[in-house]
Biopython code that builds the backbone (N, CA, C, O; Angstrom):
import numpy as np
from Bio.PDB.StructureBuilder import StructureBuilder

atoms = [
    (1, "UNK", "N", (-61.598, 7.244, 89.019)),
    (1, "UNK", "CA", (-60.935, 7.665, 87.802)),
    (1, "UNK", "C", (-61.635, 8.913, 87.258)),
    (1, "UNK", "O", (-62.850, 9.076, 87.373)),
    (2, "UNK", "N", (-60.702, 9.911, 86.578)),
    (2, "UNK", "CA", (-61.636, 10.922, 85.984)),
    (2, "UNK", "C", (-62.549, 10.669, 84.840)),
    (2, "UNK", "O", (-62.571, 9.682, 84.104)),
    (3, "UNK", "N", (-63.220, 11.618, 84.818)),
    (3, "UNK", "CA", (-64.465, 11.420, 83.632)),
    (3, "UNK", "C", (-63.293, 11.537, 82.238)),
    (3, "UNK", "O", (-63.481, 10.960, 81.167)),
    (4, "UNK", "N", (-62.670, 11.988, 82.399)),
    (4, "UNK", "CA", (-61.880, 12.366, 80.497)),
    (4, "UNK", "C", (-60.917, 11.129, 80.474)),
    (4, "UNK", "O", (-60.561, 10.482, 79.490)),
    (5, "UNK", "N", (-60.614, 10.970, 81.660)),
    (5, "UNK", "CA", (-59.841, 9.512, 81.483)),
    (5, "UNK", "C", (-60.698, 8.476, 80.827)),
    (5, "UNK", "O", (-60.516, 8.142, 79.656)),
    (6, "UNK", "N", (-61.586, 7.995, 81.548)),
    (6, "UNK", "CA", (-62.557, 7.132, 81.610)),
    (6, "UNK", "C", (-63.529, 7.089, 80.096)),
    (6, "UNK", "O", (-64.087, 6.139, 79.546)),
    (7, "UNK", "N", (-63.444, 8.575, 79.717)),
    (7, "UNK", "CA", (-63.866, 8.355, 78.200)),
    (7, "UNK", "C", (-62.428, 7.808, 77.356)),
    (7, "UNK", "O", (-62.709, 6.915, 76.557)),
    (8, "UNK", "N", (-61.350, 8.076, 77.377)),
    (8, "UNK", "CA", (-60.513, 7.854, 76.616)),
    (8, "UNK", "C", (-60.483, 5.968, 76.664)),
    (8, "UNK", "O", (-60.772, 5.155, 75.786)),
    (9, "UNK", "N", (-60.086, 5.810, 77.840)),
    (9, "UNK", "CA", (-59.520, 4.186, 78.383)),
    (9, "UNK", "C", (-60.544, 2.991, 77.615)),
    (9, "UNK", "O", (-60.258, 1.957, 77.012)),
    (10, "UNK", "N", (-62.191, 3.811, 78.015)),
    (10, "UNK", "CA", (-63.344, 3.064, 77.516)),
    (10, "UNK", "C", (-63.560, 3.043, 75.942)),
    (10, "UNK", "O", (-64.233, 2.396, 75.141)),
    (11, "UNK", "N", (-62.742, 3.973, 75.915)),
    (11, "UNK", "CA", (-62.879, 4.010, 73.845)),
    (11, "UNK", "C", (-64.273, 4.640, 73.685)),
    (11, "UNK", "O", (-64.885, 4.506, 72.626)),
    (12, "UNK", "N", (-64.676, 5.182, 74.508)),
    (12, "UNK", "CA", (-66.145, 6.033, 73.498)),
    (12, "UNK", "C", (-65.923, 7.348, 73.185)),
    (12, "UNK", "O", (-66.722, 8.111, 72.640)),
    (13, "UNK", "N", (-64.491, 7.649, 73.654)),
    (13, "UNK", "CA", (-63.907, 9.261, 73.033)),
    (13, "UNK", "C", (-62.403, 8.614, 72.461)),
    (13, "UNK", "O", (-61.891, 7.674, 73.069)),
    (14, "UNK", "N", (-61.793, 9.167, 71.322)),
    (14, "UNK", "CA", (-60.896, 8.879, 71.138)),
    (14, "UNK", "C", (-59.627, 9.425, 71.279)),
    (14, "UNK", "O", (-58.573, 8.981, 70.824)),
    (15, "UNK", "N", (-59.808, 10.412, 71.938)),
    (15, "UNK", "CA", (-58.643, 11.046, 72.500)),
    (15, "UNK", "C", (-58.811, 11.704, 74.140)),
    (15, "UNK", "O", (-59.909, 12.223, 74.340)),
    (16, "UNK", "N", (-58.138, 11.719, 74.945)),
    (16, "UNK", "CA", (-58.225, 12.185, 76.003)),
    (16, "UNK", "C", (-58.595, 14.142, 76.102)),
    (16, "UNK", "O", (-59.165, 14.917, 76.869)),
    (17, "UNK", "N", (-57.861, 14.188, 74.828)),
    (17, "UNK", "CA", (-57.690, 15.810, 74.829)),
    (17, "UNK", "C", (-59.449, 16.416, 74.362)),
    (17, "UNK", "O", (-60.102, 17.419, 74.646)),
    (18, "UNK", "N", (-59.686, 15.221, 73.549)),
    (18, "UNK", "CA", (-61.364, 15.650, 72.811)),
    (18, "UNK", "C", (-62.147, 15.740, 73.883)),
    (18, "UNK", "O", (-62.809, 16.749, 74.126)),
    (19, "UNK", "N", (-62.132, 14.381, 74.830)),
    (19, "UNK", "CA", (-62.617, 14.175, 75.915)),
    (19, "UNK", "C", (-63.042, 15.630, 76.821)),
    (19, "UNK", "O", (-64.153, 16.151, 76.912)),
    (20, "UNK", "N", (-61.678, 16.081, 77.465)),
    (20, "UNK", "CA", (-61.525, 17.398, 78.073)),
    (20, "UNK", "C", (-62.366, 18.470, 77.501)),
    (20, "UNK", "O", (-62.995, 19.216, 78.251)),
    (21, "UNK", "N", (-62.426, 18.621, 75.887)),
    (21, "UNK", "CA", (-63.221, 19.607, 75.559)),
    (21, "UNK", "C", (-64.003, 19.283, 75.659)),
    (21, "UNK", "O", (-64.473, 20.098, 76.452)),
    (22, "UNK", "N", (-64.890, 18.465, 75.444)),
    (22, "UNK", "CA", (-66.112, 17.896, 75.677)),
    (22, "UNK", "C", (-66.627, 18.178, 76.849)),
    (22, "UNK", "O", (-67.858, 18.136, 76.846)),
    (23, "UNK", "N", (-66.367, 18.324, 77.385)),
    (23, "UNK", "CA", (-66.784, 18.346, 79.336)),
    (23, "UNK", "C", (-66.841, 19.913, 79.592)),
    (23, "UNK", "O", (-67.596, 20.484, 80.379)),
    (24, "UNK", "N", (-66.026, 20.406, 78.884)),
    (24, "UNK", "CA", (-65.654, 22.074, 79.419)),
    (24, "UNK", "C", (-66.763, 22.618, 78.326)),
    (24, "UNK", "O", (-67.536, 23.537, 78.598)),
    (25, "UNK", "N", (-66.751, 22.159, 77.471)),
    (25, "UNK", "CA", (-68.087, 22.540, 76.260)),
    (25, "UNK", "C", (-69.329, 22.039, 76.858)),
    (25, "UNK", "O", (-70.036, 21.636, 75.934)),
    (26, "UNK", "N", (-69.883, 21.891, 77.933)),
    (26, "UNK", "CA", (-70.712, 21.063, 78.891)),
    (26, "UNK", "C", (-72.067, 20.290, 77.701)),
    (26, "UNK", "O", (-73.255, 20.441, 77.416)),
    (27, "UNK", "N", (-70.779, 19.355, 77.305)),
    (27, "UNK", "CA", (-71.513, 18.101, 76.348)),
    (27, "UNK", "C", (-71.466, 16.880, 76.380)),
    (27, "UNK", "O", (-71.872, 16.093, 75.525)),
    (28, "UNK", "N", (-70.743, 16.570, 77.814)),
    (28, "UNK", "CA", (-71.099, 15.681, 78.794)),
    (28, "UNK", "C", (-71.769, 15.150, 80.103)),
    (28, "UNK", "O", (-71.086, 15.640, 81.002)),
    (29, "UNK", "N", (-72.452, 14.630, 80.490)),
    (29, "UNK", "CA", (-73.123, 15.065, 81.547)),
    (29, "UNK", "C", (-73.100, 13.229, 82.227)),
    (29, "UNK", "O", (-73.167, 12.157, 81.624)),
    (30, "UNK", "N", (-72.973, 13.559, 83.725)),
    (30, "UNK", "CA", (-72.935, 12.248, 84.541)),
    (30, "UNK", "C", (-74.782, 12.098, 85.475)),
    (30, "UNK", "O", (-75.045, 12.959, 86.314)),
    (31, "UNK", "N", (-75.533, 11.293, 85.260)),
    (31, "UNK", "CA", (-76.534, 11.049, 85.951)),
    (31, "UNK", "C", (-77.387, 12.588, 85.488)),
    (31, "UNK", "O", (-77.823, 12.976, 86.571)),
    (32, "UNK", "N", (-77.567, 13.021, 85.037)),
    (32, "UNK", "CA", (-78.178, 14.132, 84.269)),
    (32, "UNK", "C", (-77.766, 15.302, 84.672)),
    (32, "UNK", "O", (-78.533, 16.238, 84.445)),
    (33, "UNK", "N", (-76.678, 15.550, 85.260)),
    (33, "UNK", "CA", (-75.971, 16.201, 85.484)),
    (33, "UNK", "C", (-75.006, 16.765, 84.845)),
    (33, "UNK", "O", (-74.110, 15.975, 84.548)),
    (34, "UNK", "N", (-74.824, 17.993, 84.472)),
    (34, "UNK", "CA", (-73.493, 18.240, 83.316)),
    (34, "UNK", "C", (-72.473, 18.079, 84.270)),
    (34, "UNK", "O", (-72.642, 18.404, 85.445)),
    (35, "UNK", "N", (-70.978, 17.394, 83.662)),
    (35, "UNK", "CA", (-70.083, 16.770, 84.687)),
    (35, "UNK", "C", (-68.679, 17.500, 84.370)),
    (35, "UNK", "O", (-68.242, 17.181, 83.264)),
    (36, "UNK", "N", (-67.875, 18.404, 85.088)),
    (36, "UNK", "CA", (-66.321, 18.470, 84.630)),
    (36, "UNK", "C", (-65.537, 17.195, 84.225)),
    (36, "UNK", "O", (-65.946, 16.067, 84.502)),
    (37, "UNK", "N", (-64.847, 17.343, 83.822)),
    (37, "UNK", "CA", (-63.518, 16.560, 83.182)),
    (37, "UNK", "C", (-63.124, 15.515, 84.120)),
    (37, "UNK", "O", (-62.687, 14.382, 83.919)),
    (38, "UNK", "N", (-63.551, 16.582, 85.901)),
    (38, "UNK", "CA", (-62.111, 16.118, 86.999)),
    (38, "UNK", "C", (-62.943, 15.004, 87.655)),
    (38, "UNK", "O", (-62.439, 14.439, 88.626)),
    (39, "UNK", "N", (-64.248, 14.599, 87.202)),
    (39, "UNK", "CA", (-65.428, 14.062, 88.292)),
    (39, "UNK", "C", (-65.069, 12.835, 88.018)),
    (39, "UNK", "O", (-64.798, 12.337, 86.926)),
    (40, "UNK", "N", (-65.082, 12.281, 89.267)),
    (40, "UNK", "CA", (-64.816, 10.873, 89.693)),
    (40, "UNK", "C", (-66.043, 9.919, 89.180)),
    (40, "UNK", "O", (-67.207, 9.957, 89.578)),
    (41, "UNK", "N", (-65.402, 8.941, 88.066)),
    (41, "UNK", "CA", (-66.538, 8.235, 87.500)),
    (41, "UNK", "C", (-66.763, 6.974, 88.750)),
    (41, "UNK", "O", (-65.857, 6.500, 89.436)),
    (42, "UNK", "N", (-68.279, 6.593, 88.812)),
    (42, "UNK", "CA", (-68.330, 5.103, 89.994)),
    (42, "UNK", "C", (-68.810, 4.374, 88.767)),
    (42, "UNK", "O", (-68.950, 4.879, 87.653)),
    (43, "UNK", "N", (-69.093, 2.867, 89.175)),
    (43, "UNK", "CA", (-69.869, 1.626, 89.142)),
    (43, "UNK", "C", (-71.429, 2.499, 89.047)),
    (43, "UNK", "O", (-71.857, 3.306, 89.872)),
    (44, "UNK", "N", (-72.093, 2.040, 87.763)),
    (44, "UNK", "CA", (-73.416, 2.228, 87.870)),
    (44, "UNK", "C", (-74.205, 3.667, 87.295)),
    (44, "UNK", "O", (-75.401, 3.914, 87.139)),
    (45, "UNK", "N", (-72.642, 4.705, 86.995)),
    (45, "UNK", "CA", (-73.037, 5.882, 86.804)),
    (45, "UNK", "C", (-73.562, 6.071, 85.483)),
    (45, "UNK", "O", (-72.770, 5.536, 84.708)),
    (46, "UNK", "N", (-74.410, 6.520, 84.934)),
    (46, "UNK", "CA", (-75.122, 6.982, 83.732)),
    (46, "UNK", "C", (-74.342, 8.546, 82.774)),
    (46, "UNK", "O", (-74.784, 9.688, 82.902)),
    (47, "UNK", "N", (-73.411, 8.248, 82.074)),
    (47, "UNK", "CA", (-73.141, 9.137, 81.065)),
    (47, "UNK", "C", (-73.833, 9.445, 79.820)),
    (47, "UNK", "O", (-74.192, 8.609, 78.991)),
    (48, "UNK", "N", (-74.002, 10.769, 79.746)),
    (48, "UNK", "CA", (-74.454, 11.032, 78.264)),
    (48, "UNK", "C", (-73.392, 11.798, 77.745)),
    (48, "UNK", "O", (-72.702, 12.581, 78.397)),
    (49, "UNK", "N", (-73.257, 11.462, 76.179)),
    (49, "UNK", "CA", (-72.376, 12.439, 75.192)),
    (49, "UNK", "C", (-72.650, 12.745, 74.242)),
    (49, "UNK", "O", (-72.593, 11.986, 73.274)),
    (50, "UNK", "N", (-73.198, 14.437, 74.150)),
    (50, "UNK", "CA", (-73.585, 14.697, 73.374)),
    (50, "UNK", "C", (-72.607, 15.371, 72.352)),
    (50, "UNK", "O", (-71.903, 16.248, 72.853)),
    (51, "UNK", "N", (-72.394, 15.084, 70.756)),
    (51, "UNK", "CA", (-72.098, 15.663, 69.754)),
    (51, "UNK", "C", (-72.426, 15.473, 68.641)),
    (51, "UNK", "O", (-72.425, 14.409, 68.023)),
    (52, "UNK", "N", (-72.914, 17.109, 68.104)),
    (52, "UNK", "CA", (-73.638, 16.820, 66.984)),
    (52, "UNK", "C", (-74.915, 17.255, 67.387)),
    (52, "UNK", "O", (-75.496, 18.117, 68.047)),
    (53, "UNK", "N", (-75.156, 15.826, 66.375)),
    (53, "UNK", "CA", (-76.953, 15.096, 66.367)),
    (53, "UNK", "C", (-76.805, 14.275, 67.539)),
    (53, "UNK", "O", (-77.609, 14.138, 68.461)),
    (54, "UNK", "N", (-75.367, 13.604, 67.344)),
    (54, "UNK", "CA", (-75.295, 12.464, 68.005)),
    (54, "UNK", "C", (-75.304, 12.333, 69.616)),
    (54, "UNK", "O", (-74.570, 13.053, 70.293)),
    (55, "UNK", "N", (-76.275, 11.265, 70.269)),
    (55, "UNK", "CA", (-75.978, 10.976, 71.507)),
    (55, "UNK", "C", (-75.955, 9.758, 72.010)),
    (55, "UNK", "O", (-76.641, 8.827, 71.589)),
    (56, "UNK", "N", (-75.085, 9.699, 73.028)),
    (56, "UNK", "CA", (-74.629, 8.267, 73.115)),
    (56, "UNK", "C", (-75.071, 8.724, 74.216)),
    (56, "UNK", "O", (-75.165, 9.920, 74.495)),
    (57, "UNK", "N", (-75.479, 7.473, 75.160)),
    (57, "UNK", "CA", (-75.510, 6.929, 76.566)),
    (57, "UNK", "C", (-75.346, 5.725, 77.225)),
    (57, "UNK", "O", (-76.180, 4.849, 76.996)),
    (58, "UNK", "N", (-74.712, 5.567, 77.765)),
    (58, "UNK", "CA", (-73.938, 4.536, 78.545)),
    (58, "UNK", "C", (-73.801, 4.170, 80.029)),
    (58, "UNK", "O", (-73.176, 5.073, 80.585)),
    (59, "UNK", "N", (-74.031, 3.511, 80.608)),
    (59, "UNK", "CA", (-73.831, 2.859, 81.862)),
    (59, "UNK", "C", (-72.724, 2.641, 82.311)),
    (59, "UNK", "O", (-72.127, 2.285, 81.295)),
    (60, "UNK", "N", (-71.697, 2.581, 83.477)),
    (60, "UNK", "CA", (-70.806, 2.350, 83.659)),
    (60, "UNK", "C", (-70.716, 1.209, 84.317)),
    (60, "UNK", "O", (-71.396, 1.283, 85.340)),
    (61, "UNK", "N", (-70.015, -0.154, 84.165)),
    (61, "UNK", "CA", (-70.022, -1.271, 84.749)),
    (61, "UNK", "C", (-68.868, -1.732, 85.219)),
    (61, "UNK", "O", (-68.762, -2.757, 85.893)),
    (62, "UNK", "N", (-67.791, -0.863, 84.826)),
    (62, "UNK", "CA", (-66.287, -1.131, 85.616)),
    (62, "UNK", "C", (-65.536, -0.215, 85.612)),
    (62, "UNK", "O", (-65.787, 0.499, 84.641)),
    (63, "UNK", "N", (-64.862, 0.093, 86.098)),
    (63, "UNK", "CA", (-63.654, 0.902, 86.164)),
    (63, "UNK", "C", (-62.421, 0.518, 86.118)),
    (63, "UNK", "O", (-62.230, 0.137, 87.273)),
    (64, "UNK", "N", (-61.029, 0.299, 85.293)),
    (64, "UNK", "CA", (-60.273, 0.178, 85.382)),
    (64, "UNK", "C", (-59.222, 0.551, 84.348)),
    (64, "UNK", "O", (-59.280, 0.633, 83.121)),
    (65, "UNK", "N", (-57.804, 0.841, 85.621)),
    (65, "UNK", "CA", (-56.840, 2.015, 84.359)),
    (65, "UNK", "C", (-56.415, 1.915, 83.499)),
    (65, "UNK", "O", (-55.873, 2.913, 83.025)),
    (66, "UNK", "N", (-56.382, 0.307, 82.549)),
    (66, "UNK", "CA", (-55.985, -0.146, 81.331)),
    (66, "UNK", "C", (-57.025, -0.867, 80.782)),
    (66, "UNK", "O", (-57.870, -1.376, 81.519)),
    (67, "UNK", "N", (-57.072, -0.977, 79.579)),
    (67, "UNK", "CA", (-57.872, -1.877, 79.025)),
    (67, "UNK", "C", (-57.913, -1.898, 77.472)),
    (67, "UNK", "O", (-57.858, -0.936, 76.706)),
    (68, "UNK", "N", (-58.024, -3.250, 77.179)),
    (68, "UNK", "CA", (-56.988, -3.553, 75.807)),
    (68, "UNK", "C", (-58.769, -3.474, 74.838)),
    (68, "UNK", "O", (-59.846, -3.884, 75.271)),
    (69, "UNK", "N", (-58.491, -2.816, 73.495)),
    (69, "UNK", "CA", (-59.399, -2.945, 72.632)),
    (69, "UNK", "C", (-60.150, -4.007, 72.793)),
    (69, "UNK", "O", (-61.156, -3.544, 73.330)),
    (70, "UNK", "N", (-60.256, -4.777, 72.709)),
    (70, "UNK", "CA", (-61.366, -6.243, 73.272)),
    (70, "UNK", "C", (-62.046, -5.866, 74.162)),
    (70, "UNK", "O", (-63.266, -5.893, 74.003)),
    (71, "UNK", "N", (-61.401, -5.316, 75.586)),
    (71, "UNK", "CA", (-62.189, -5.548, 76.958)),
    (71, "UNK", "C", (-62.584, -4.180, 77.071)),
    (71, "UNK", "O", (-63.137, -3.891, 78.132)),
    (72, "UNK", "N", (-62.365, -2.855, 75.849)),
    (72, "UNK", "CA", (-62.982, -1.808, 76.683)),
    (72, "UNK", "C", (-64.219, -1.653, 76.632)),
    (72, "UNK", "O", (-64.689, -0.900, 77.485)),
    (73, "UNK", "N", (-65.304, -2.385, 75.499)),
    (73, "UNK", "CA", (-66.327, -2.244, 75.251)),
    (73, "UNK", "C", (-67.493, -3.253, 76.665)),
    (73, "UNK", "O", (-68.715, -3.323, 76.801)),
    (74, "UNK", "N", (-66.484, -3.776, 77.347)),
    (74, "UNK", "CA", (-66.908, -4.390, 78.403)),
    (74, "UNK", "C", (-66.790, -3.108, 79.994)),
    (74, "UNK", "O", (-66.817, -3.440, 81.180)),
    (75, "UNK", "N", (-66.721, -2.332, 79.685)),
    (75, "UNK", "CA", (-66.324, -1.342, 80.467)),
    (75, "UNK", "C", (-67.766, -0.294, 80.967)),
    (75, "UNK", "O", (-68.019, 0.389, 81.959)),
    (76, "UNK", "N", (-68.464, -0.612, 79.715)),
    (76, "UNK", "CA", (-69.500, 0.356, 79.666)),
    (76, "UNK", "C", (-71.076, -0.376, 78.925)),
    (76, "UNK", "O", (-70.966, -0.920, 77.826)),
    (77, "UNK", "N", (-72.244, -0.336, 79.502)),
    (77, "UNK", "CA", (-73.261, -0.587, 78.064)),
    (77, "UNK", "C", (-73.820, 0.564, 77.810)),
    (77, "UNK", "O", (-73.983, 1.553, 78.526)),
    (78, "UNK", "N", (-74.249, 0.227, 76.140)),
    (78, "UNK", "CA", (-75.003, 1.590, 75.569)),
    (78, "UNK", "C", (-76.384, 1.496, 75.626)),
    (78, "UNK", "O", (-76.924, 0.476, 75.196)),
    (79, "UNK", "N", (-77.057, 2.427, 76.103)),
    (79, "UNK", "CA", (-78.259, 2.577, 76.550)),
    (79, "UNK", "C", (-78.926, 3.238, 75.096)),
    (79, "UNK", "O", (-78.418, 4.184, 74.495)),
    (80, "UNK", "N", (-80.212, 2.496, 74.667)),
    (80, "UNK", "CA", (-80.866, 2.653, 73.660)),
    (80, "UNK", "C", (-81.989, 4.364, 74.049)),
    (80, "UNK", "O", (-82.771, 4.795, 73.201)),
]
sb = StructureBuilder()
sb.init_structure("model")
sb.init_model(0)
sb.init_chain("A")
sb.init_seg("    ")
for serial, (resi, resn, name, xyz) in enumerate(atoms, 1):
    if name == "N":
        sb.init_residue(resn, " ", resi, " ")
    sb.init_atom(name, np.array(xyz, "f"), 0.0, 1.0, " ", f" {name:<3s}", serial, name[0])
structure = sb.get_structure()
């Protein structure tokens, strides 16, 4: 799945379109890597998102193309 998808679906971006800028503004990054939009998220991969002050980081623990408010927070953990 793509990275802008994968922020949208997971709910830690709230729009797909923010998502996209985010990535092209290289203020996302996969495994410490700054990541395009188009990069294929796996099982296990380490995202950071930076905006702002703010940074989130997260683990990836599933992948999949729907997921209902309840189960998206099961999608990802946030790394302290």
């Amino acid at each position: 799945m793509r990275l802008d998808k994968y922020l949208k679906v997971s709910r830690l971006v709230k729009r797909r379109t923010v998502a996209n800028e985010l990535c092209d503004a290289q203020h996302v990054s996969v495994n410490g890597k700054v990541a395009r939009a188009s990069y294929d998220v796996k099982v296990g991969d380490m995202i950071e998102i930076r905006t702002g002050n703010n940074l989130i980081k997260a683990k990836v623990l599933q992948v999949t193309e729907h997921a209902t408010k309840e189960n998206a927070s099961q999608m990802y953990e946030l790394i302290k």
